[in-house]
N, C-alpha and C positions, 0 to 999 in steps of 0.2 A: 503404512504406518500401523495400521489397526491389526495386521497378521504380524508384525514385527512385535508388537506388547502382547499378543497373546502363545507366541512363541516362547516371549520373556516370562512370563505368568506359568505356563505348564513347565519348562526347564526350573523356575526355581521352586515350583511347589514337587517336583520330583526331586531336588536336592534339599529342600526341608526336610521331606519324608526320612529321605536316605543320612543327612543329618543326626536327626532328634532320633533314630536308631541305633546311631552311633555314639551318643550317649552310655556312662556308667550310671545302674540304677542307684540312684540317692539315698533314699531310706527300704528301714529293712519291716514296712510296713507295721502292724499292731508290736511285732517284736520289739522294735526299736522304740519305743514309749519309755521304756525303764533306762536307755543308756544316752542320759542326755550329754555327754560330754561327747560321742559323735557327733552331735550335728553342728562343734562347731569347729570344726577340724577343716583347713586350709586346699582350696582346690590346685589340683596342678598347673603347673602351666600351660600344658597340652590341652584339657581340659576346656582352660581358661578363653584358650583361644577357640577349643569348638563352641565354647556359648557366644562370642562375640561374632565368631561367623554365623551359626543359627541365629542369631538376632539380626545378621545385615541380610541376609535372606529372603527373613519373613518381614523386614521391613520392606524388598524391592516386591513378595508377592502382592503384601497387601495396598503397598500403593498403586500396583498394578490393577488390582482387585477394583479398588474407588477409580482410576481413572476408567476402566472400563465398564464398570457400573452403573458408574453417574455419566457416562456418555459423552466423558471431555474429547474423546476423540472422533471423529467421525468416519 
């Protein structure tokens, strides 16, 4: 069980990585200060759906993270 969640742990902390890579950069850094009508301009769908799987991700690493941490498994 314990090589079983640490297999799940390295696989999804390798597809976060590869993930949050995969991302379009957001803002256009100090530039973007003056053109506040960008930032509230509508995300894609496609988009939409890589942040909801980056979010189920880093939520299956880091539960992994506490349970292997705090030692719930032996």
């Amino acid at each position: 069980m314990l090589k079983l969640l640490w297999t799940i742990m390295v696989v999804s902390a390798v597809l976060m990585i590869v993930l949050i890579l995969m991302h379009s950069p957001k803002g256009d850094g100090i530039a973007g200060i003056g053109s506040a009508a960008q930032m509230f301009t509508s995300q894609k769908s496609a988009e939409k759906g890589l942040n909801k799987l980056t979010g189920i991700v880093a939520l299956v690493f880091v539960v992994c993270v506490f349970i292997l941490g705090f030692g719930l498994i032996h």
